[in-house]
N, C-alpha and C positions, 0 to 999 in steps of 0.2 A: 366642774366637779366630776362630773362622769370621765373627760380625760385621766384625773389625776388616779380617778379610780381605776380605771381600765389599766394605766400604766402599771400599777402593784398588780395586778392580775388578781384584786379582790371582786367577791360576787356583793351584789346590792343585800343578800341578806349578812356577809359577813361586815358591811360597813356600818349597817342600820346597828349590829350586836354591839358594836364600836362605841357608835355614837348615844348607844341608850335609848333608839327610838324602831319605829316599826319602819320595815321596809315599805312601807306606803308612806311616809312620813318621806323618808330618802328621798323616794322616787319624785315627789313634791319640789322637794330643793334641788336635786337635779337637772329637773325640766323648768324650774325658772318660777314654781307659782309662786304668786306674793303672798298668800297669807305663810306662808314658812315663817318658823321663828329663827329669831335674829341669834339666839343664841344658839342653835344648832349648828348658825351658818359660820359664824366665830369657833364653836366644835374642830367642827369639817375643815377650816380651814387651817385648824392646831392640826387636827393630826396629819391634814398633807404638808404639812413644812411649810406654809403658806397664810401666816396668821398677819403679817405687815402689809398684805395685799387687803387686809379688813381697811385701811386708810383709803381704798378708792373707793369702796359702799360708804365711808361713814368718814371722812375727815375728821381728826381731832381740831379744836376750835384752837386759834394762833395763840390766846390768852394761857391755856393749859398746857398748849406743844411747849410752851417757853416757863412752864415751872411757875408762870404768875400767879396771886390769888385772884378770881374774880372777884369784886366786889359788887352788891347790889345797890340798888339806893336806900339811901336813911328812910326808913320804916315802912316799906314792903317787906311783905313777907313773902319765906323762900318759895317757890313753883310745889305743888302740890298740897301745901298749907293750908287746914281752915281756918278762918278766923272766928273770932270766938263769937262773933253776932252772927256769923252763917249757921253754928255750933242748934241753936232755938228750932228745935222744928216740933 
């Protein structure tokens, strides 16, 4: 990130006004720390020209790369779903 930066000859607060966040946020994703959000890093990576390199952090799954639907099994419910007897507290 700091390459692509340096190369525009932007300064860390011109990228952070970019990006929508504070240059201490920047400087964060920058140097690599993990709590950084992921959608900053997907940002950062639109505005360098550089958003298809998001497939070496995050593979798309081969079911989706290929336009399939996934399917789940008969009567699970989807990932983040309560169910209505969890529902009781």
């Amino acid at each position: 990130m700091r390459a692509h930066r340096v190369q525009r000859g932007w300064t860390i607060a011109e990228v952070a006004e970019r990006l929508i966040c504070s240059p201490t946020t920047w400087r964060a994703l920058e140097s690599g720390k993990p709590g950084t959000s992921m959608g900053l890093l997907a940002h950062a990576l639109w505005l360098f020209g550089e958003a298809e390199s998001l497939d070496a952090v995050a593979p798309t799954p081969a079911a989706l790369a290929a336009h399939r639907r996934v399917r789940r099994a008969a009567g699970k419910t989807a990932a983040g779903v309560i169910a209505e007897g969890e529902r009781d507290f």
